[in-house]
LOKE-515309 format. One record per atom (N, C-alpha, C): x, y, z; residue in three letters. Coordinates in steps of 0.001 Angstrom, whole numbers, plus 500000, padded with zeros to 6 digits. Example, Ala and Ser with C-alpha at 12.3 -4.5 7.8 and 13.67 -1.06 7.14 Angstrom:
<papas>
513190494310507800Ala512300495500507800Ala513200496700507800Ala512850497750507080Ser513670498940507140Ser512900500030507870Ser
</papas>
This chain:
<papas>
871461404842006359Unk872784404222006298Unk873849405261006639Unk874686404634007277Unk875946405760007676Unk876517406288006455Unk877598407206007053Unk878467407757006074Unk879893406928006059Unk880215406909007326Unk881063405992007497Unk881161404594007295Unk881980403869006348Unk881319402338006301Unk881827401244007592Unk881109400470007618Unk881166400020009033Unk881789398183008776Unk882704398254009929Unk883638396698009525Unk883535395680010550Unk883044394669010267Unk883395393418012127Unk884580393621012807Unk885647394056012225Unk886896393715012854Unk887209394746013765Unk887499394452015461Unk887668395400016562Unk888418396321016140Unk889529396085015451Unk890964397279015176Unk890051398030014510Unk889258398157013141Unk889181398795012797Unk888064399680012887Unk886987399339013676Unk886220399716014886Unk886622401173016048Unk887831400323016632Unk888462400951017699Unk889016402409016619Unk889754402087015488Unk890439403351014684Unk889622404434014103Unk888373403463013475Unk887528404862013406Unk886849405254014770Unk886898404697015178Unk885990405768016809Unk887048406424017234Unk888632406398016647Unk889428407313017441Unk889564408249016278Unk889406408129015130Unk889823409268014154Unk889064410453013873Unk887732411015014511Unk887308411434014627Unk886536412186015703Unk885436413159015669Unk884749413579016841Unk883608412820016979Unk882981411528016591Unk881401410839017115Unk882255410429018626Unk881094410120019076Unk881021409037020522Unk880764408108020074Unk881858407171020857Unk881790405490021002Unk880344404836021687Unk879942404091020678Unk879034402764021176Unk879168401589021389Unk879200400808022874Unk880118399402022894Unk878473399213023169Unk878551397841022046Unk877333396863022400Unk878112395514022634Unk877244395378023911Unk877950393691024476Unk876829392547024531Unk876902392178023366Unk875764390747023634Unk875949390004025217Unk874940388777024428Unk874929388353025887Unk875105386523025477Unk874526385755026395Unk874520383955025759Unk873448383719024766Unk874078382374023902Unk873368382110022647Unk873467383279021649Unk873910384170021547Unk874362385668020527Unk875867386011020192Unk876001385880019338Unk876894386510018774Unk877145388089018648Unk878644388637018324Unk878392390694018007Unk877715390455016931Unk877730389938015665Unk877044390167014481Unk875649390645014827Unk874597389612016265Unk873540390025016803Unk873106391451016451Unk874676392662016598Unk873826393901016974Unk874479394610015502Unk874335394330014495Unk874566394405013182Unk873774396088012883Unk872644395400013207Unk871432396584012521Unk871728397669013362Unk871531397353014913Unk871464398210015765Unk872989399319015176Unk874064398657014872Unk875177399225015192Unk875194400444013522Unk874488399806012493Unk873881400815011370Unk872983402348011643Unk872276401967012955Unk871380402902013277Unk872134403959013833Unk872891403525014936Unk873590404058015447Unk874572405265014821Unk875674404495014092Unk876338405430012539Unk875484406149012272Unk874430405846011751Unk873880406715011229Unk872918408297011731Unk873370407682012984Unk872786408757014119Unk874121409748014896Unk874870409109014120Unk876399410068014213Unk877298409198015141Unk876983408360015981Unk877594407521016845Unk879075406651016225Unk879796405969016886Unk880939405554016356Unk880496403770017218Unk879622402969016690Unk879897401759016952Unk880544400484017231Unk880851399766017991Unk881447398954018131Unk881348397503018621Unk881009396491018024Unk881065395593018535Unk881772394328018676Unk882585394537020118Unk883760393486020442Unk883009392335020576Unk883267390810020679Unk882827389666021074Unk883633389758022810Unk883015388224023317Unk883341388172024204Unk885149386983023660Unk885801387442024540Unk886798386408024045Unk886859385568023104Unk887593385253022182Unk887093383716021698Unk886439383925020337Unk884944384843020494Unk883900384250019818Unk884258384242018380Unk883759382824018024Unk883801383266016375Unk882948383853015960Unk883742383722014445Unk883270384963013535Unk881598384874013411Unk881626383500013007Unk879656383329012468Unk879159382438013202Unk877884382090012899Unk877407381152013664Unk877561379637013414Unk877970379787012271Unk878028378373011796Unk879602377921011659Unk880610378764012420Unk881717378609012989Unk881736378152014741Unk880432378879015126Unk880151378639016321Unk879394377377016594Unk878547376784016109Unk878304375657016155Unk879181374304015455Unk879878374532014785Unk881292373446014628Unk882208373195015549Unk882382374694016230Unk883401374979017368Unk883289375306018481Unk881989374473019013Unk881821374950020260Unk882728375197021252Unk883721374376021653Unk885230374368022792Unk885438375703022566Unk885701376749021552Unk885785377760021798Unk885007379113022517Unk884121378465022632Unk883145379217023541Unk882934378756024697Unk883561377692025205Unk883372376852026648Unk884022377863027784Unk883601378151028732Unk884451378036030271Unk884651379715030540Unk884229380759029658Unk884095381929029786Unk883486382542030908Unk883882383210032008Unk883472383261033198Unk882711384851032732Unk882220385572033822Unk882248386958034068Unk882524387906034203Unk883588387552034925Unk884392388391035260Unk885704388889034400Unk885799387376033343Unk887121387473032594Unk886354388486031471Unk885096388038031008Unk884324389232029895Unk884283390479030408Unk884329390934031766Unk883886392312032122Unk885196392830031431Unk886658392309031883Unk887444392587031548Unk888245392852030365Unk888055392132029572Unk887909392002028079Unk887265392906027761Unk886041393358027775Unk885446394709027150Unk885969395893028125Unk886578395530029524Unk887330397376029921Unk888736396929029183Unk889058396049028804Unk890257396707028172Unk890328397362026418Unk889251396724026209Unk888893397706024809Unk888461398518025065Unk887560399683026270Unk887573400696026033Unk888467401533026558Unk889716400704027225Unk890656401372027476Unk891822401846026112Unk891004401560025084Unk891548401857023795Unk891373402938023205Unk889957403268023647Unk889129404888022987Unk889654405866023679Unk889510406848022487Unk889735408216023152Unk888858408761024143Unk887629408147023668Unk886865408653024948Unk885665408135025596Unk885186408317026301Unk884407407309027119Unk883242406847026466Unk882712405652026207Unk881865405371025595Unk880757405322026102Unk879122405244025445Unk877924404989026114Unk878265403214026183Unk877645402459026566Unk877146401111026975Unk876129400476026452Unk875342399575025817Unk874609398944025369Unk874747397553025646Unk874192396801026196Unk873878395205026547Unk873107394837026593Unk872968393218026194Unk871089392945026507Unk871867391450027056Unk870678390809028178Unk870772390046028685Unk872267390513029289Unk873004388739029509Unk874105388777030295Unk875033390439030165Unk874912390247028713Unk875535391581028116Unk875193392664028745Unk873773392883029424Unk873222393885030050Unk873698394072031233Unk873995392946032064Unk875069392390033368Unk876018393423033175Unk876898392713032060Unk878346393728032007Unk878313394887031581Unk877027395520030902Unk877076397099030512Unk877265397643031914Unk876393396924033220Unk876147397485034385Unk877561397443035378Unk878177396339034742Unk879565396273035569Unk880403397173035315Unk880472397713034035Unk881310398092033133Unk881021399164034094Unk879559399959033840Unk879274401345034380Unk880155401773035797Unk879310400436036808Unk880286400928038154Unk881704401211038086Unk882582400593036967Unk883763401027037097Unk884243402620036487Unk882448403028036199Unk883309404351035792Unk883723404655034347Unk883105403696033736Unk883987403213032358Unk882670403662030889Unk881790404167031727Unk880696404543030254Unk880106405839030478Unk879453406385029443Unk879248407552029751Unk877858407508029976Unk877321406535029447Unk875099406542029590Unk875731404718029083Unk874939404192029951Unk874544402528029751Unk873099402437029476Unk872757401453028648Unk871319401046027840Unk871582399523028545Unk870793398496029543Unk871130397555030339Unk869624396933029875Unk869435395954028785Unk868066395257028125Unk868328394040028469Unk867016393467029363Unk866965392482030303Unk867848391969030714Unk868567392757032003Unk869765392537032220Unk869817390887033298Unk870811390279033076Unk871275388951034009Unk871196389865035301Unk871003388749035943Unk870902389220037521Unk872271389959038181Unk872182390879038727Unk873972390767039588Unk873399390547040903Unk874345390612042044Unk874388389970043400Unk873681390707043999Unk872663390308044829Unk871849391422045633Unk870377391157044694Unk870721390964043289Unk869080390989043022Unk868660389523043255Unk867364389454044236Unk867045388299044713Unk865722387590044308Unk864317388119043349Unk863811387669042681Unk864185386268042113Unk863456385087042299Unk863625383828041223Unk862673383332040893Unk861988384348039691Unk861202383874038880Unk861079381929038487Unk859986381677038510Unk859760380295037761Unk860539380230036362Unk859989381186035868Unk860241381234034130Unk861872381472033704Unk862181381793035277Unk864046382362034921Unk864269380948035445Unk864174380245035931Unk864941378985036392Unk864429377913035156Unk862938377596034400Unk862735377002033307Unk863197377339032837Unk864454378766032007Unk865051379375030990Unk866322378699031292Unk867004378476032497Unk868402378457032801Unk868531377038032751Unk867433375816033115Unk867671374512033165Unk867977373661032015Unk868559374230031054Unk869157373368030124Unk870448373680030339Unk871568374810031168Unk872361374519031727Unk872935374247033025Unk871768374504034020Unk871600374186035066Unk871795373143035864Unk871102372005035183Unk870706370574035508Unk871818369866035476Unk872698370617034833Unk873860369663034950Unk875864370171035063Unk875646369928036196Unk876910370719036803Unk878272370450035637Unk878070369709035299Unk879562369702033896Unk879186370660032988Unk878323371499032839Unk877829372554032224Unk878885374036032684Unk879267373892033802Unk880174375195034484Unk880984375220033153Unk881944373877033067Unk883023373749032027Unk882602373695030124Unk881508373776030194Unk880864373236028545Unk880516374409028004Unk879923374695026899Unk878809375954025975Unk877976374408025758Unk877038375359025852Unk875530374693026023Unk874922374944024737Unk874476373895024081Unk873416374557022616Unk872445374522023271Unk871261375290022681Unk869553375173023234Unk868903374348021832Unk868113373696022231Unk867183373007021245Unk866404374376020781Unk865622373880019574Unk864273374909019508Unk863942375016020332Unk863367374397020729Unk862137374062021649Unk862750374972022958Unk864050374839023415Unk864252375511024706Unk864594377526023798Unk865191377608022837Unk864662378710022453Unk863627379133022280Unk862535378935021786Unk861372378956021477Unk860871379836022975Unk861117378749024260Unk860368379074025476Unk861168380496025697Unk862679380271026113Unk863642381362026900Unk863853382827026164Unk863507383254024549Unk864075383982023943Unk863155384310023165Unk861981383308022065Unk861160383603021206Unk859639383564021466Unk859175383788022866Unk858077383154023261Unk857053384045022993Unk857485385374022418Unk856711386776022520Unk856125386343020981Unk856924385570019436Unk857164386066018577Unk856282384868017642Unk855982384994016428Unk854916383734015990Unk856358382749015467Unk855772381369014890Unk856617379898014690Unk857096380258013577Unk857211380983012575Unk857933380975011647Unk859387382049011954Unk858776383151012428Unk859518383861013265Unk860650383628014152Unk860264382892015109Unk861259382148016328Unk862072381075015439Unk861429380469014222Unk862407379413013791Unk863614380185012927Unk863114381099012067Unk864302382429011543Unk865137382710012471Unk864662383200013894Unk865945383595014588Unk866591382827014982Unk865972381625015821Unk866829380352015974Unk868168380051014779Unk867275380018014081Unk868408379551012808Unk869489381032012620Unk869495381840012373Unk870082383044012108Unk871002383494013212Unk870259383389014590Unk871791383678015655Unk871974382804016681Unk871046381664017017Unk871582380985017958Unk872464380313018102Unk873629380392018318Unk874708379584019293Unk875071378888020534Unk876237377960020584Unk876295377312021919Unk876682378695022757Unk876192378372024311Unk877082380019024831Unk877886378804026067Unk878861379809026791Unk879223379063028067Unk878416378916028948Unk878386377691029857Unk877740377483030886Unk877982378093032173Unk879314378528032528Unk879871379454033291Unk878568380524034411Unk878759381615033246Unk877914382796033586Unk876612382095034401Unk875452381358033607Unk874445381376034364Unk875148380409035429Unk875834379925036001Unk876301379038037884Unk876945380291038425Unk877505381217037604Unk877506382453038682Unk876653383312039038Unk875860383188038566Unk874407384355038391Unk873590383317039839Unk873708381764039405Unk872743380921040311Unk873266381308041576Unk874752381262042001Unk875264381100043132Unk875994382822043903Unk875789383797042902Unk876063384641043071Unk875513385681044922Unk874242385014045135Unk873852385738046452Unk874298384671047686Unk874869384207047304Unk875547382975047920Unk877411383230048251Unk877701384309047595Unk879385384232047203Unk880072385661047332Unk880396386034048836Unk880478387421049078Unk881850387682047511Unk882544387291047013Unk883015387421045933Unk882870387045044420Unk881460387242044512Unk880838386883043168Unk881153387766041989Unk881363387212040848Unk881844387987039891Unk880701388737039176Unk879567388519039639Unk878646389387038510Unk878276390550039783Unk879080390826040514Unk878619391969041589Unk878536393146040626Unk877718394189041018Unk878144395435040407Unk877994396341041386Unk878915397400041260Unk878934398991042190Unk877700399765041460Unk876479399417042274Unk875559400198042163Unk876063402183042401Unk876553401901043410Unk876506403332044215Unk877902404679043555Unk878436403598043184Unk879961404253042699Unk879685406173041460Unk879866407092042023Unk879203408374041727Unk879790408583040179Unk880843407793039766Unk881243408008038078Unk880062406662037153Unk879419406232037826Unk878438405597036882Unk877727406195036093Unk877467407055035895Unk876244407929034655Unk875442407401034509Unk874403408217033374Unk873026407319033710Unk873342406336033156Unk871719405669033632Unk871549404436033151Unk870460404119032898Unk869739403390031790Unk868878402826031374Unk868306401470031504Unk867715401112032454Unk867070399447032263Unk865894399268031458Unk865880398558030765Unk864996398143029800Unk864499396512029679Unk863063396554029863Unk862432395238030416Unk861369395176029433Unk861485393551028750Unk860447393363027544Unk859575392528028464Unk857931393078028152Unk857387392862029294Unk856717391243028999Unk856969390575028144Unk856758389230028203Unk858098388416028149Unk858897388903028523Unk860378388218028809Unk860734386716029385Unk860546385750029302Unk860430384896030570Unk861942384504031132Unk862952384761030398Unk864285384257031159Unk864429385688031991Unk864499386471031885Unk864450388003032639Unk863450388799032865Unk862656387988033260Unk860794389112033556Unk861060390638034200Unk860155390746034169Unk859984392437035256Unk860466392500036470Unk860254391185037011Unk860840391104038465Unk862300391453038612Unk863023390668037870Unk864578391138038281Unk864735392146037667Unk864465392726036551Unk864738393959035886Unk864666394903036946Unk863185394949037028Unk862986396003038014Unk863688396002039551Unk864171394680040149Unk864566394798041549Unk866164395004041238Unk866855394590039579Unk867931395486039378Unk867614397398039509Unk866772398095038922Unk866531399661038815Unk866528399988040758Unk865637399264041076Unk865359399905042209Unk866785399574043289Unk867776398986043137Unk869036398799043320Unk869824400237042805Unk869826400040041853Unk870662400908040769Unk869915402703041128Unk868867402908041317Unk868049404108041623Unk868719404892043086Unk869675404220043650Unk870092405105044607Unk871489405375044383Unk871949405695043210Unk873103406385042360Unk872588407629042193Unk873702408397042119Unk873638409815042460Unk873176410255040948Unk873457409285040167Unk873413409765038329Unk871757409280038172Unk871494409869037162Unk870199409616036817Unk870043407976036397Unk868724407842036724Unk868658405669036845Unk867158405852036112Unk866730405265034674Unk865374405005034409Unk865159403269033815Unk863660403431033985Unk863442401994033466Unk861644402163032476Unk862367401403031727Unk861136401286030537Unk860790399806030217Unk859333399723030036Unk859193398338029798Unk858443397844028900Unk858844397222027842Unk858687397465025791Unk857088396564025727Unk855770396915026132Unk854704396127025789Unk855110394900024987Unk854524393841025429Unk854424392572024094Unk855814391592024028Unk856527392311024522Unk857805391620023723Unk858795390910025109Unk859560389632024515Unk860414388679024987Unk861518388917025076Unk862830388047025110Unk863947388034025348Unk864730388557024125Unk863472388042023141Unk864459388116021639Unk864148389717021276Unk863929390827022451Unk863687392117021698Unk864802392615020729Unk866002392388020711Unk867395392916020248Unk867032392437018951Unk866756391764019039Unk866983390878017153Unk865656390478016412Unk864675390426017168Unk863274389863016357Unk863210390931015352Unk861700390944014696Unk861293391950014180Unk860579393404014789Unk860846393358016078Unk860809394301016395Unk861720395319017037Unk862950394818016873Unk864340395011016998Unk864167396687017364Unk863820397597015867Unk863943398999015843Unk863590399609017015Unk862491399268017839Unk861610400184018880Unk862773400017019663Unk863420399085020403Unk863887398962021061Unk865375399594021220Unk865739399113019692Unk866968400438019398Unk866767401873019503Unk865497402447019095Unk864930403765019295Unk865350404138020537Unk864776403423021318Unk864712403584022787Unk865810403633023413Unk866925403055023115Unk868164402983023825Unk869105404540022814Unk868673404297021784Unk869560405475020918Unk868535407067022036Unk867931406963021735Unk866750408395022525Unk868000408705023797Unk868096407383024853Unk868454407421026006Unk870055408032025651Unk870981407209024728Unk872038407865024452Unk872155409277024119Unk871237409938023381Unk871214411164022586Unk871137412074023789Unk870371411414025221Unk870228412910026227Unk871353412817026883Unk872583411614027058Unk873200411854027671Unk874655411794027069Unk874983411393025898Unk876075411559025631Unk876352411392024212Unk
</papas>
């Protein structure tokens, strides 16, 4: 446990990462997750001397069971407006932060990076950006509960069990997947995944990222190797994209485990792994 005690609220987040000498940690969830998601992770962290932080994306409420009363508040959230939203909070810190995202979140750790804006990014099964052209079966069965239906651009989408179960808990046993279901799933916007679909399609797509841009620092991709909304395929045809940056580019890929690596019970390895990656570089 840290020394420092640790609070949800951004201000006071942002004040202790400026009142002192740790380095900032921005963890950016991704859809169906809430910041609370990276709760534990953000304990480990403190306690590894780090200065944690986790902003929501616009909007988000506080809990989940604010989030499922209130879905409209989570509707119509694009990509590009979140990339922005998290550079203007770290345009708050004193100093440059590492990056942490999983899924979509992993998207914008990577966006974030090209702008120059992190000091080491941790990118766990990251959403596709433009250029990665892989389309897995299992990523289009993951996306078709908002897919199928174009009034979805404008909506947050709930997932049934059953479509969690497949997209997020498929690694994990039935009592298991029904805990997390219940514990963090939320409606997310439908937005993100029609830009991700149409993104190699849209020389101004918002989930582009500056692979090449020389203030990116490293970076970490991280691929749970039974994943089915983000398999190995795009992970990896994101690295081998990202691998011709002048900054160091690695990729690791967590035996056994699904979408839900951030939060299941096997949460820790995976935090290990991204804290390790922070510790060599910043």
């Amino acid at each position: 446990m840290s020394d420092h005690p640790l609070s949800s609220n951004l201000d006071d987040q942002l004040a202790a990462a400026n009142a002192g000498d740790r380095t900032p940690v921005v963890f950016v969830h991704g859809l169906w997750l809430l910041p609370s998601s990276w709760n534990r992770w953000a304990e480990v962290f403190a306690a590894a001397g780090y200065a944690p932080l986790t902003p929501g994306w616009p909007d988000d409420p506080e809990t989940v069971a604010e989030a499922h009363a209130h879905p409209e508040a989570l509707a119509g959230k694009g990509v590009g407006e979140v990339a922005d939203h998290y550079g203007e909070v770290i345009a708050k810190l004193d100093r440059r932060p590492a990056v942490v995202g999983h899924s979509f979140g992993g998207l914008l750790a990577q966006i974030l990076a090209g702008r120059g804006l992190s000091a080491a990014t941790v990118a766990i099964d990251p959403a596709p950006f433009q250029g990665v052209l892989p389309l897995p079966v299992s990523s289009l069965r993951a996306a078709a509960p908002v897919l199928t239906n174009p009034a979805n651009l404008h909506r947050a989408v709930p997932l049934t069990y059953e479509q969690f179960r497949y997209s997020f808990a498929n690694a994990v046993d039935e009592e298991q997947a029904r805990r997390l279901y219940e514990t963090f799933c939320v409606p997310a916007p439908g937005r993100p995944l029609f830009q991700a679909a149409t993104a190699n399609f849209n020389p101004w797509a918002e989930t582009r990222v500056d692979t090449r841009d020389p203030g990116r620092g490293p970076l970490l991709i991280v691929s749970g190797e039974r994943d089915h909304t983000v398999p190995r395929a795009l992970s990896e045809a994101a690295y081998k994209k990202q691998r011709h940056n002048e900054g160091v580019t690695e990729f690791v890929e967590i035996p056994g485990r699904g979408h839900s690596l951030t939060i299941d019970d096997g949460w820790r390895e995976v935090c290990d792994t991204a804290l390790e990656f922070v510790r060599r570089f910043a």
